[in-house]
N, C-alpha and C positions, 0 to 999 in steps of 0.2 A: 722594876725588875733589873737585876746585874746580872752579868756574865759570871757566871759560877765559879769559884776560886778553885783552882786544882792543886792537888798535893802534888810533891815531887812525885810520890810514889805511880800516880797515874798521869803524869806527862807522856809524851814522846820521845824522852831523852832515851828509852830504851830499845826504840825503832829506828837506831842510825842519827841520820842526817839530820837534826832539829834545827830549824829555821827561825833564826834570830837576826836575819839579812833584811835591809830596808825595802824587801819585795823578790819574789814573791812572797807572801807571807803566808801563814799558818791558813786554811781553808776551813773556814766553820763547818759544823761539821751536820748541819741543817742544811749547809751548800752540798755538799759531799752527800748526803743523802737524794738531792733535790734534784741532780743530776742523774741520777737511773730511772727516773720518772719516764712512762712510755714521750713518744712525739707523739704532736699534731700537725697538721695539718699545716704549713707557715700562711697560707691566704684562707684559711678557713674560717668557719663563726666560733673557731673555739678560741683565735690568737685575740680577736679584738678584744674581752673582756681583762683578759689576760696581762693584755700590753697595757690598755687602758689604766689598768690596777698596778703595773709597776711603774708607769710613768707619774702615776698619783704619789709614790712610795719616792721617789726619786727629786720627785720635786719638793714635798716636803723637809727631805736631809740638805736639800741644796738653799732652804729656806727664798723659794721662790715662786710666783705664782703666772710665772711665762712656762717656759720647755727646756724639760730636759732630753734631750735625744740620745741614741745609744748606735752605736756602729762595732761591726766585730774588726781587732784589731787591738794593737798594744795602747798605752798613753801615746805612745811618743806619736802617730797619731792625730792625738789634736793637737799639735805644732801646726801638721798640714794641711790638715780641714779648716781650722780657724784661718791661717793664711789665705788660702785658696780664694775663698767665699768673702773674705772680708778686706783683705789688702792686696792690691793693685802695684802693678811695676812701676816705681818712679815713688811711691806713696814716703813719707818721711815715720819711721817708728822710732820710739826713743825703746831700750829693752835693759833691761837689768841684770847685769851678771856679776851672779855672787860666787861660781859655783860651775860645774860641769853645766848641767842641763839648763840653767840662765845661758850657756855660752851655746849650746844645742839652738836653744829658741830664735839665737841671732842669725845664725847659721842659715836654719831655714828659711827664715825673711830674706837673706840674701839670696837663696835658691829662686825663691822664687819675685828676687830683682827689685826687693822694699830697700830704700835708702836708712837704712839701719845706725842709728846712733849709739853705739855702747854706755853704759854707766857701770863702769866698773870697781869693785871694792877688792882690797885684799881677802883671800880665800876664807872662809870664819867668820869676816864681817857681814852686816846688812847692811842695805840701804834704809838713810833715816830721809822724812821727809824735805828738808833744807836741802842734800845733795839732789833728792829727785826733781823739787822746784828747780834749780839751776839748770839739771839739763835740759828740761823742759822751753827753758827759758832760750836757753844759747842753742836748741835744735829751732826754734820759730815753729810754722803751720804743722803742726804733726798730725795724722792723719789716726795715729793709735799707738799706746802701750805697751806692750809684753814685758808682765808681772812675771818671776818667778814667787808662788805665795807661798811655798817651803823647799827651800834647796836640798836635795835628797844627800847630794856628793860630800854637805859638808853641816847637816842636822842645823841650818840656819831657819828660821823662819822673818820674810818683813811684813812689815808693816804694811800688809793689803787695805785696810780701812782708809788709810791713810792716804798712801802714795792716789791708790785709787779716784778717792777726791780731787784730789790736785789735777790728775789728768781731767776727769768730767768738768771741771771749770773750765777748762781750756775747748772742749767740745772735744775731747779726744775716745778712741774706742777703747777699752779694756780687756786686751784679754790675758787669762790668767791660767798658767801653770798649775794646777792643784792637785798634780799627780800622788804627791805623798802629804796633801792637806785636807782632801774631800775627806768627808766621814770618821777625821779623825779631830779637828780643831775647827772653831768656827768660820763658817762661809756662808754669810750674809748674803745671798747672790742681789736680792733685789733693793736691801735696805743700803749697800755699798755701789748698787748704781753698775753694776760689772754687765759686763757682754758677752764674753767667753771664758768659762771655765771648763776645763778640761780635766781628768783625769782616766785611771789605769783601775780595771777590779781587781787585779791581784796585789793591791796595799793596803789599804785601810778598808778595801769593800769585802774582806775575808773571801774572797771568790780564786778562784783560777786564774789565769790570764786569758787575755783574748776578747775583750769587751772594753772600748775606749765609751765614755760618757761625759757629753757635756753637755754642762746648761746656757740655753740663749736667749740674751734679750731681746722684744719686738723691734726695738734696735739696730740691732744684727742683724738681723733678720731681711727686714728695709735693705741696708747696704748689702746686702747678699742678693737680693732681686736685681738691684742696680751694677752688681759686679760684672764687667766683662770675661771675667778670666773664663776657659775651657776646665769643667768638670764633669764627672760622671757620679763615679761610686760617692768621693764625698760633696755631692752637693747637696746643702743647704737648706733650700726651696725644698729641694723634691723628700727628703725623708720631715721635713717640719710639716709638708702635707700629709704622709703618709702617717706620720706619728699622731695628728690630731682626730686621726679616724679610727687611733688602736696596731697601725701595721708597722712594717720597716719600708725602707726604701728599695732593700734589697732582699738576700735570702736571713731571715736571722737564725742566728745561732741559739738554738732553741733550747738545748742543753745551760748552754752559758745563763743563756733567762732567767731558767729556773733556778738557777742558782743565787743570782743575784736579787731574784727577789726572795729568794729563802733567807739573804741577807741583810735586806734591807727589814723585813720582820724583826729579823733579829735584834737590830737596831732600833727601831722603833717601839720595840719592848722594854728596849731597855732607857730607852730616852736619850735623842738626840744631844740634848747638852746635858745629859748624864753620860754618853760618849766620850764629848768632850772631858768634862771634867776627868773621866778614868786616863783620858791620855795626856792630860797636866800631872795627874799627878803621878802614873809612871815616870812620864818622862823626866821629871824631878828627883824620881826614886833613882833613875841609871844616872845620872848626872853624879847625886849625891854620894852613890856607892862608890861611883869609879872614883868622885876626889877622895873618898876614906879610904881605895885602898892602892895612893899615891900615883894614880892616873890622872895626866890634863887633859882635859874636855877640851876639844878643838873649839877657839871661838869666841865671843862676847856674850857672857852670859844673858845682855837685856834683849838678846835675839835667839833665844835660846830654842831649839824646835822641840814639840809635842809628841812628836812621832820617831823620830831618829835621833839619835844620839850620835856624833864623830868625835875619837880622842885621839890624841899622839899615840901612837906605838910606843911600848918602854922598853926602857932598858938594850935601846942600840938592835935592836930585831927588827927584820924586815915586816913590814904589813902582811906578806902572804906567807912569811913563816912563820909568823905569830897568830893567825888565823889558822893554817896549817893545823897547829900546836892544840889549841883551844879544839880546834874537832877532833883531834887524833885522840886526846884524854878525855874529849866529857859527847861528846857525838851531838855538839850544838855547832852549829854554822853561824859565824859573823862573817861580815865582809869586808875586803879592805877598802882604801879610800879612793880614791880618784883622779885623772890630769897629775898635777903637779905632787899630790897627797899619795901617792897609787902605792908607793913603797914606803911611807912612814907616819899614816895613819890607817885606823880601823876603825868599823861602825858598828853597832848597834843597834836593831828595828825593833823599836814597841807599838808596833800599829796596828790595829784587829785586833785577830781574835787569840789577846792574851791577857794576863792580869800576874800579880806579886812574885808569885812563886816561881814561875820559868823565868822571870829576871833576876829573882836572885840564885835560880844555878846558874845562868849565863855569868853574873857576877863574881860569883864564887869559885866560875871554870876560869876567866880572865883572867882572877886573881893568883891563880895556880899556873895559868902560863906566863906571868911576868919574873915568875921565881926560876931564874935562867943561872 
């Protein structure tokens, strides 16, 4: 089953604001129904079968046969849950920044007192394995990783398989940003060896916001019983208990639930690396349109991401007048870039719940605002 191709004629483009930003994105509309469903009960016998069955749904997308847990809350999120539980003050992290939210993930590690090693690239670029061995190398005892596995700020995707490996040779822990990669490009959780992946429901999980989900290895898990840090709301231990008997740890967001597992159906009807593939080959479609109609694609193309697309601004216009421009004439929303990028680039989201047609009006809106 695919995601049904919509004409222009019955888009959104005539309901205003159409969301074509690398999140929140467009909300299925199975989710959107799923959400007026009566409540129950949050400690009742109706949530166990419930939770049970989307945590079955969740582990499956995440191609894993550990836990995925679920906490109400943005992505950003599992920056400080993964930290909290897993890495300790004084701990050596090596972190990869490609990109706004790479440079977020180091941040938090310092917050919370990890001897943080940057590996930095030019904005556009990825990290290839050879540069991540070195840091690897020249950090010594490193305690764990912070993957960014698709930079949202600037449509890069690395080499998660890879870098990955490198660090589990070393005995190091993995954890992984997959805020704009879950659900939309492959995430091996268990066959890549990973510990913590992280993401947001309102990107590739077609949902609202408000539901941070990650999946953990028994791994993790271990050094999370052993952590000394002070936690409450995000620990660890205490929702991997509650979650293996169907509950939360705390109150959940019972609304958000239903929605996300309206989504995960969704998904799973439509086939997880059939997902996949629909967001290779968008993302190849906005790539292609914008070189044919003399836009540069911010970036190295063998790092090219599945889910966002980042380009230069043309023609000497700022990022947020030229985003401006594009919603004032066609009532689709892009978003501009970011950090250094914030005024002379702009992005593009094809993640969820879209297909052909709404990229090519966003295309064909772009291309009407470069004619300045």
């Amino acid at each position: 089953m695919t995601i049904p191709v919509r004409t222009l004629s019955d888009t959104r483009l005539s309901q205003g604001r159409w969301l074509r930003i690398p999140g929140p994105t467009v909300v299925h509309p199975d989710s959107v129904r799923a959400q007026t469903c009566d409540l129950f009960p949050h400690r009742g016998k109706q949530i166990t079968p419930f939770m049970l069955g989307l945590y079955e749904k969740l582990r499956t997308i995440h191609r894993t046969n550990q836990r995925v847990l679920v906490w109400p809350g943005s992505g950003s999120a599992g920056w400080e849950a993964g930290i909290l539980n897993l890495i300790s003050p004084g701990d050596t992290v090596v972190t990869t920044v490609v990109g706004a939210f790479g440079e977020r993930f180091a941040q938090v590690g310092e917050i919370f007192g990890a001897d943080v090693r940057r590996l930095k690239v030019e904005w556009g670029q990825g990290i290839t394995p050879e540069m991540f061995e070195r840091a690897l190398d020249e950090a010594g005892d490193v305690k764990a990783v912070f993957i960014t596995h698709n930079e949202t700020s600037t449509g890069v995707t690395n080499p998660l398989r890879d870098l990955a490996a490198l660090a589990r040779a070393r005995g190091a822990l993995v954890l992984v940003d997959a805020v704009s990669s879950a659900a939309a490009m492959p995430l091996e959780f268990d066959e890549w060896d990973l510990d913590w992946a992280f993401s947001g429901v309102q990107k590739s999980w077609m949902c609202p916001p408000g539901l941070m989900v990650a999946a953990v290895s028994d791994r993790a898990l271990e050094v999370a019983k052993a952590n000394p840090n002070p936690r409450f709301y995000f620990d660890l231990v205490t929702m991997a208990n509650a979650a293996a008997t169907g509950g939360t740890g705390t109150t959940g967001a019972l609304s958000l639930f239903y929605a996300l597992d309206a989504a995960t159906d969704a998904m799973l009807a439509e086939g997880i690396e059939e997902v996949w593939a629909r967001h290779d080959r968008l993302g190849a479609h906005v790539r292609e349109g914008l070189a044919g109609i003399g836009i540069q694609v911010l970036g190295d193309p063998a790092f090219a991401s599945s889910s966002v697309t980042a380009f230069l601004t043309p023609n000497g216009q700022s990022a947020e007048a030229f985003q401006d421009r594009v919603s004032d004439e066609s009532g689709i929303a892009i978003a501009t870039g970011q950090g250094p990028l914030a005024q002379s680039a702009n992005r593009i989201g094809h993640m969820g719940w879209v297909e052909q047609p709404e990229l090519d009006a966003t295309l064909e809106a772009v291309g009407r605002a470069m004619r300045v």
